[in-house]
N, C-alpha and C positions, 0 to 999 in steps of 0.2 A: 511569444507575445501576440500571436494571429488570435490565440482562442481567447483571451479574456477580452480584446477590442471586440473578435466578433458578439464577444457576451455583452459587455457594455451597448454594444449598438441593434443588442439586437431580445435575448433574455432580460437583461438586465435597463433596458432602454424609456422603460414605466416608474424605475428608481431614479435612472440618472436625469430624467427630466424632473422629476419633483424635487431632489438636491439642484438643478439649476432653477427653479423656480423662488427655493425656498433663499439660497443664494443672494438672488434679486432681492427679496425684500430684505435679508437680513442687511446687505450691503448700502440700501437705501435708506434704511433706520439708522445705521452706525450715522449718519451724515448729520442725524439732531443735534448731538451736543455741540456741535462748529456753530449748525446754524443758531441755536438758543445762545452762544454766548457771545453771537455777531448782534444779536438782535436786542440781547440784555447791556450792552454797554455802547452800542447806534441809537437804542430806540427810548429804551426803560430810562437810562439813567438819563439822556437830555430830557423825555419828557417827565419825568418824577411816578409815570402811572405805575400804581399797585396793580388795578387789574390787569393793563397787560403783560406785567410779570406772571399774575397769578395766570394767564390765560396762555403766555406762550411757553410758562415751567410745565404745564398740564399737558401739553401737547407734546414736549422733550420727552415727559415721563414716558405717556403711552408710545410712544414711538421705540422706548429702549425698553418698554415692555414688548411689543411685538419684534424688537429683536433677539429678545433670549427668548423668548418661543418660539422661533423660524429656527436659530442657533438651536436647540433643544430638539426640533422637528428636522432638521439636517442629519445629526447622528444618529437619531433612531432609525430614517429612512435610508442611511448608509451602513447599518446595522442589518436591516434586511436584505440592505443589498446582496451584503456580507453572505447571511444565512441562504436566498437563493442563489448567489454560486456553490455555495456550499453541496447545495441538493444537486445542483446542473453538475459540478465536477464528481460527487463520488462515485456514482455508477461507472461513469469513465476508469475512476483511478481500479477499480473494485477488478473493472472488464479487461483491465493489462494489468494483471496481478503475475500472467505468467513473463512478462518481459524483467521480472526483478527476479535476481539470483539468487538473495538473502537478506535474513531481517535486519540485516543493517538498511540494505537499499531502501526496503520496505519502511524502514523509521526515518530513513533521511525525506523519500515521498510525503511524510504524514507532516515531517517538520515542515518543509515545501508547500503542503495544504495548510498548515495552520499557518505561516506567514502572513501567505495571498489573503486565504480572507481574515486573518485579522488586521491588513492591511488596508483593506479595502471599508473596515469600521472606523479605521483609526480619526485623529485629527488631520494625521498628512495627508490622508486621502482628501478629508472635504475639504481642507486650504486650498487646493489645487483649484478648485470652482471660486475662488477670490480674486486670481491673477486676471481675467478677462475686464475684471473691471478697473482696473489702473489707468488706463485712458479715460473714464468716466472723472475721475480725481485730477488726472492731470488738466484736464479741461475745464474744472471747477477752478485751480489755481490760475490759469492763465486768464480767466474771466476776474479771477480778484486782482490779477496783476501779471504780465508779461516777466517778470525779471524776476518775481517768486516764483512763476512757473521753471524758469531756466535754471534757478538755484536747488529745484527739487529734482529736474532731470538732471542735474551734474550726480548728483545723490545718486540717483536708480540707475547712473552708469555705472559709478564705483560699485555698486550693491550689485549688480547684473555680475560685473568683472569678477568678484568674490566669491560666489554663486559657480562660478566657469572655474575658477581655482578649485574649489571646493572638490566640482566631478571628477575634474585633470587627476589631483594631487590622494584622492583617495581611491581612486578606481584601481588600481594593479593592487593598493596596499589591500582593502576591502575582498579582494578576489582571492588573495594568500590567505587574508586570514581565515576566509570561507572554507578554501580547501582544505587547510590543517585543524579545523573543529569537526572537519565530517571526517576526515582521517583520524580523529582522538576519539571519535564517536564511534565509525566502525569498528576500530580497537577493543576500546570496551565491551562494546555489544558481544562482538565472538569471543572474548574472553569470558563473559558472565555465561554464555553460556554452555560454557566446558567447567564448571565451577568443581566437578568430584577428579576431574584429573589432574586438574592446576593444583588440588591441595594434595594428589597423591603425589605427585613427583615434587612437591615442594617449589612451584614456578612463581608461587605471589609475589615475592620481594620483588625479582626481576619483571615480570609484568608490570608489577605496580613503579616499578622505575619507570619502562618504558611509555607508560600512560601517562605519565608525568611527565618526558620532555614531550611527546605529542602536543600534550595540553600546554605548556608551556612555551611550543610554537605558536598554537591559536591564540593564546593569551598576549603574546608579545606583540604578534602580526594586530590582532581587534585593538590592542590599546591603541597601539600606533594609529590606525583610521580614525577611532574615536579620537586623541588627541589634535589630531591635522582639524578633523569636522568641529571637535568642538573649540578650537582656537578660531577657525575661522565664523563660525557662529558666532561665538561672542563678538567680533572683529564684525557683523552685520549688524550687532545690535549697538553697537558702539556709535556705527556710523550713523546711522536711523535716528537715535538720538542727538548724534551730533549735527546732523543735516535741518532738526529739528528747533534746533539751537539758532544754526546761520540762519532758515526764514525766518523766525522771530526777529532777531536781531538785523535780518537786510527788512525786514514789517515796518518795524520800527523808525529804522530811516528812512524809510517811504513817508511815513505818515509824515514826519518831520518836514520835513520837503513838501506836505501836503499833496502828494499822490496817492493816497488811498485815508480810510478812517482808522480809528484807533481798535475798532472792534471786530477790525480783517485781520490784524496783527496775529490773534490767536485762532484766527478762524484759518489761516494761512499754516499755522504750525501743527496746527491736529490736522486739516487733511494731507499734511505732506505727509505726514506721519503716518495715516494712512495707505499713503501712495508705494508708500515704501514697506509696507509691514508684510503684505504678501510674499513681499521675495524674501523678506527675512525668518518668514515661517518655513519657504519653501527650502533653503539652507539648513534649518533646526533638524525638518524633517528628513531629510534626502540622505541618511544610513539607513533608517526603514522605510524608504521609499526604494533605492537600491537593492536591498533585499530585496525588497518584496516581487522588484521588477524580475530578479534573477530566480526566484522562486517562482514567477511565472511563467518563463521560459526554459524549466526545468520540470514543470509541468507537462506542460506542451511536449518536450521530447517524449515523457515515459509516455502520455495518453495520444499519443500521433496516430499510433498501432492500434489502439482498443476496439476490443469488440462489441457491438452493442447488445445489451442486456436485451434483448428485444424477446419477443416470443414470433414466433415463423407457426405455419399451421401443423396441427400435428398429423405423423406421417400413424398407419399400420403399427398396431403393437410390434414389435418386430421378434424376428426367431431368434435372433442371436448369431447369424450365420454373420462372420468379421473377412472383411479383404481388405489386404494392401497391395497397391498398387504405384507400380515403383516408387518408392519410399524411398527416401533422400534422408537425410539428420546430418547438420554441418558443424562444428563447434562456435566460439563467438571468432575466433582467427580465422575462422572459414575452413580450416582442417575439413576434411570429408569424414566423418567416424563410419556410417553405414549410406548406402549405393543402393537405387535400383534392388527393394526390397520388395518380393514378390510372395503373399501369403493368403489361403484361405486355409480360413477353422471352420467347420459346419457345426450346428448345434447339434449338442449331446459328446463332442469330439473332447479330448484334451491333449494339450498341445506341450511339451516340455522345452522350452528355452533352453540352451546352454553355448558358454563361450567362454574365455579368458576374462581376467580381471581388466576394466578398462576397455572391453569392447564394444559395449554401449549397450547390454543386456538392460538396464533400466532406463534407459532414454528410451529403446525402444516400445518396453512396458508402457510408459508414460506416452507415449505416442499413441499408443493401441487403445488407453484407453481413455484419452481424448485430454489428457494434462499439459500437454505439450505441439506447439504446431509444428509440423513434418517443414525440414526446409524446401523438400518437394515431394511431389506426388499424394495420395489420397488414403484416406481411412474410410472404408465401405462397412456399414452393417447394413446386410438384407438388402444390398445395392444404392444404399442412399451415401455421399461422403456426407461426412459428421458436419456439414456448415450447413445442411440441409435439417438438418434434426433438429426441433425449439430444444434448448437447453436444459431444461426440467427432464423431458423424454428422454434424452439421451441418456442423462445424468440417472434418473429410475432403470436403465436397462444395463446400465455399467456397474459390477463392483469391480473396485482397485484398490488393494493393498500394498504400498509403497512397502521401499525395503527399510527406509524410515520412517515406521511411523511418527504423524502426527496429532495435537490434541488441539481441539478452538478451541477457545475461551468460550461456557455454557457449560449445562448440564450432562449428567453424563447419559441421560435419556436423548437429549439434542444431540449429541455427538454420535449417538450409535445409529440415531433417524437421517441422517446428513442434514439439523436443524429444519425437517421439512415441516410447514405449518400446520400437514394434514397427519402428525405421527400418529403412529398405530403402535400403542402401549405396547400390546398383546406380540405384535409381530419383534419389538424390542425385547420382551421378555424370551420370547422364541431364539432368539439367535444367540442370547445372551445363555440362556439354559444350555443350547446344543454346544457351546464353545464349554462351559465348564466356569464362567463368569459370575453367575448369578450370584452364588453366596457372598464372593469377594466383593460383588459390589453393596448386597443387602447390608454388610456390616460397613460401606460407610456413613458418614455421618448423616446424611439424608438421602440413602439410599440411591437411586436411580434422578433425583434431584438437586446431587452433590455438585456444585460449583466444579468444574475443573478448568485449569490452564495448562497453557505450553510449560513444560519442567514443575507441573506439580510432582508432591512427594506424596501424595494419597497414593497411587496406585504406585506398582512395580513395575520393573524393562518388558516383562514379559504380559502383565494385565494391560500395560497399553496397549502391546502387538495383539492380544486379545481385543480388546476394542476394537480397534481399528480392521479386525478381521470380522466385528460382529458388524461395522458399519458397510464393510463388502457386501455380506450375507444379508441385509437388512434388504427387505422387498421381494426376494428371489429372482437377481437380476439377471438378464439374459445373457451377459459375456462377464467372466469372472476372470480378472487381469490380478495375478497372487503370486509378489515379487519377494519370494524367502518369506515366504508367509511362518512356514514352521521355525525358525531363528527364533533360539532361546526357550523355545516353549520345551517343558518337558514330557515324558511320556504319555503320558493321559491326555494333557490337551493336544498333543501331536494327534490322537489317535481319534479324539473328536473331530478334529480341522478336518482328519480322513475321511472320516462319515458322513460332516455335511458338503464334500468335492465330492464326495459321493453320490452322496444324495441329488445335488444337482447337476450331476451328468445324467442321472436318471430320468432327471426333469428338461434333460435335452438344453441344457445352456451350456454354452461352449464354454472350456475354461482354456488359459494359458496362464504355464508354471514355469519361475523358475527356486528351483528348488534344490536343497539338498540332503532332504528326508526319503528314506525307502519308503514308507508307507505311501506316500506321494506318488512316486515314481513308479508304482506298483499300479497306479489308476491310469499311467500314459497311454494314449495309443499310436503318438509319433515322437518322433522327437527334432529337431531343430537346430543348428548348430549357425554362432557366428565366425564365420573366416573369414580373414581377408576382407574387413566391410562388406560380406557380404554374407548371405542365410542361405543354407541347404539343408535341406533334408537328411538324417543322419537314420541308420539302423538302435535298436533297443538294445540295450545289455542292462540283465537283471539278474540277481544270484541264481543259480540254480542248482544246489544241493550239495552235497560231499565235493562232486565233480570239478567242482567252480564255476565260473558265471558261463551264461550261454546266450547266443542272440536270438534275440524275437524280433519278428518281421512286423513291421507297422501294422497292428489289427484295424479292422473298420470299426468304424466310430458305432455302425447301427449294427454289428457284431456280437453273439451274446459273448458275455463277458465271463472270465472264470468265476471260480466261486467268490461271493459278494460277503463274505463273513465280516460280520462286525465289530469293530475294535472293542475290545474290553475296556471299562473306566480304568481300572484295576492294574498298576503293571504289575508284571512279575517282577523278582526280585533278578539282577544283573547276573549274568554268571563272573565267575571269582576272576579276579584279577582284571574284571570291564569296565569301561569308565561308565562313568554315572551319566555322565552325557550321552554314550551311545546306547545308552539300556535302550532298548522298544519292547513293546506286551510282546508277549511269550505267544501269540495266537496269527491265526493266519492272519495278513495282510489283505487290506481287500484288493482286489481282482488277483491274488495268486492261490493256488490250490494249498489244503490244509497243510500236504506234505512238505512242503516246502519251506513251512514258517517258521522253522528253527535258525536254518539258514540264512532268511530273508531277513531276520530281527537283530543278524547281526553278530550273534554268538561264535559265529566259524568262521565266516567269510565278510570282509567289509564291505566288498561289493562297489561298483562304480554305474554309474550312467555315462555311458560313452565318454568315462575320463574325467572331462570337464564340467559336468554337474555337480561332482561328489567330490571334488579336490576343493 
């Protein structure tokens, strides 16, 4: 709740004084038609004059003109209010993208944003700017009469009292039903999107049961708040009318008694009615005012964290030389996964990953190359930590390919450019050629301009892991972070991915792999191992010939390299009885000698990376 006050009092503090201005006069218009019909049956009718009927209905009129303009000018300017919080919150929401786990969190934040400010447009929002002036009303009454004043405060205690029932009696019910629609929500959401496995094992029915008592808890819990709120709603308007009823009727025998005139009577009952309507809006609205409060302060937790979108000055193109230093990664239990992770890559170097399943081999990824904050210690390129680097720079000198890839919503030219405003067609077509991409995309329906989303059916498992390896390669960036990049690809583009790891080790940008392709693991020059939350330095094992595998000593990075032979588009065809999956070209590997390539392709020997790569 700290940030939307600080925003009202402080962004937003040019709107909310023009909604209290506009307030003032609307609340001061409302007060004509009391007074024109105190004046039309004290004034008009003892003296018989026309014109100053005609002269004080002309002055009612324009007064109830200039309040449905102020009214009309209220919700436009709480409209924009609406729209700059709008502006002031998403960069926020945008900058703690990485503190949500999944797109359920992520849809339940968006529902949370759409609440707040459409709450903040709403009518409950500007009723709230009415309640200040109830003492202005109550002091009108006591000036018409001391006992119609006291008849109207009996009123706005009961209404107050009902108002206090209201928060009591829905507050715990309102919070259950809360929880159990974003549990019916998160349900759904991770169902829809496993939709090819739920229909292969036949899960619908049962799914679709369980989605139904979910929703069936939030249905039962939301009735229930709504029933309580709206009994006791009507139960304010009942009284407001009724309260309006008694000053009439105590008017009435006032005037009798010849303690006031006959044309207070009704001047008495409209502003009690008045007096009392605030609070009876502020009950109508208070389930989306509630909301909106809890959507506010649900806000606040996920953007406490955020980081600002800001731009820092930019550092030195950088080399691409990567260090960690003691490196920490904790889970959300506080579990330790990795410890005191101590690592330099020098550019042109490449690095192989490998661990156990569950070791945090892609937390780590994600750490390195800047998707995730280390619970301690630092991420160094070219000695700067990454909180030091404007965001843009950082973001041009990093490719990272997750081991899931992902697709944004946009073209498929934006998605291969990382949507940067300054794309470079030509360098899109380049990455897209060298991957083996280009034609699969020329045939779809508008090319490099094709609309794509998360779980489109346009492309294949394996052309999005293409993409998303084309949006690595895009720029030729200086640390290339490639988590199972060759997963699912088959031969030929396995053997492109080769070429351009290749290529840019030539170009001296540092890569780190984890992978479980030979062609890959034929470009290492170290390799890496997680134990024990923790990372050392492991020896090479790579096929080597009839013999069986042999180890190789860590080469240096600026070491010439065996022979650099180039993968063939072309595979050969499997030897008999190989699965199709492990075919690779028939030709040498780059960085192993020709002799070797029979071996190395997989034909005789499967081969391992120290165990743990290649299981």
């Amino acid at each position: 709740m700290t940030r939307i006050v600080q925003f009202l009092t402080r962004k937003g503090a040019p709107h909310v004084r023009m909604i209290v201005l506009l307030s003032i006069v609307a609340n001061l218009m409302i007060l004509a038609p009391s007074f024109h019909m105190l004046q039309v049956y004290d004034r008009v009718l003892a003296s018989r004059s026309v014109p100053t009927l005609v002269a004080i209905t002309a002055i009612a009129l324009f007064a109830i003109a200039v309040y449905g303009i102020a009214e009309a000018m209220r919700m436009r300017v709480a409209r924009r209010l609406a729209n700059s919080y709008a502006v002031e919150t998403s960069p926020k929401l945008f900058g703690s993208l990485e503190t949500l786990d999944s797109g359920a969190d992520a849809g339940k934040v968006l529902r949370d944003f759409q609440t707040a400010s459409g709450w903040l447009a709403s009518k409950a929002f500007v009723n709230l700017f009415d309640l200040p002036f109830m003492p202005l009303f109550a002091v009108i009454l006591f000036l018409v009469h001391p006992l119609v004043c006291l008849v109207a405060m009996i009123g706005l205690v009961i209404m107050v009292a009902i108002g206090w029932l209201n928060v009591v009696l829905t507050r715990e019910t309102a919070k259950a039903g809360r929880s159990a629609d974003l549990d019916a929500n998160a349900f759904a959401m991770s169902a829809i999107t496993r939709g090819p496995e739920i229909r292969a094992f036949g899960m619908l029915p049962d799914l679709s049961m369980q989605w139904g008592l979910k929703s069936a808890r939030s249905i039962v819990a939301a009735e229930k708040a709504s029933h309580l709120s709206g009994n006791l709603s009507a139960l304010s308007r009942s009284v407001r009318q009724g309260i309006q009823i008694v000053t009439l009727g105590w008017g009435a025998f006032l005037v009798i008694h010849g303690d006031m005139s006959g044309g207070m009577i009704f001047m008495a009952s409209m502003i009690s009615g008045k007096l009392l309507q605030p609070i009876e809006q502020a009950i109508a609205g208070w389930e989306a005012t509630t909301k909106a409060l809890q959507s506010f302060a649900d806000l606040d937790e996920v953007t406490k964290s955020h980081k600002r979108l800001e731009e820092r000055p930019p550092l030195p193109e950088p080399s691409g030389q990567i260090e960690l230093r003691d490196l920490s990664i904790s889970l959300d239990r506080g579990r330790m996964l990795l410890s005191d992770v101590n690592l330099r890559v020098k550019p042109g170097e490449c690095v192989l990953l490998e661990g156990g399943s569950g070791s945090g081999k892609s937390l780590l990824m994600e750490c390195i190359a800047g998707g995730r904050e280390p619970s301690s210690g630092l991420v160094l390129m070219d000695g700067a930590p990454r909180g030091r680097w404007p965001m843009r720079q950082w973001g041009r000198a990093v490719g990272f390919a997750p081991e899931e890839p992902g697709i944004v919503k946009g073209t498929v030219a934006m998605n291969i450019s990382r949507f940067s405003p300054e794309m470079d067609l030509q360098e899109v077509y380049r990455v897209a050629q060298a991957l083996g991409l280009h034609a699969a995309i020329l045939s779809l329906p508008q090319g490099y301009q094709t609309q794509l989303s998360e779980g489109t059916k346009l492309l294949s498992t394996s052309q999005k892991r293409l993409l998303a390896l084309a949006r690595a390669f895009y720029g030729n960036p200086r640390l290339l972070v490639l988590d199972q990049p060759a997963s699912g690809l088959d031969a030929r583009c396995e053997g492109a991915l080769a070429n351009l790891v290749s290529d840019a080790k030539r170009d001296k940008a540092a890569i780190i792999l984890v992978t479980r392709s030979l062609l890959l693991a034929n470009l290492v020059d170290r390799c890496i191992r997680i134990t024990d939350n923790r990372v050392e330095d492991i020896s090479i094992t790579v096929p080597g010939g009839q013999g069986g595998p042999r180890r190789m000593r860590p080469r240096q990075p600026n070491a010439p390299a065996p022979t650099q032979a180039r993968i063939e588009a072309t595979p050969a065809a499997p030897a008999a009885g190989a699965k199709a999956r492990g075919a690779t070209p028939q030709t040498a590997p780059v960085g192993q000698p020709a002799s070797n390539a029979a071996t190395a392709s997989g034909a005789s020997q499967p081969g391992s990376i120290s165990n743990g790569a290649m299981q």
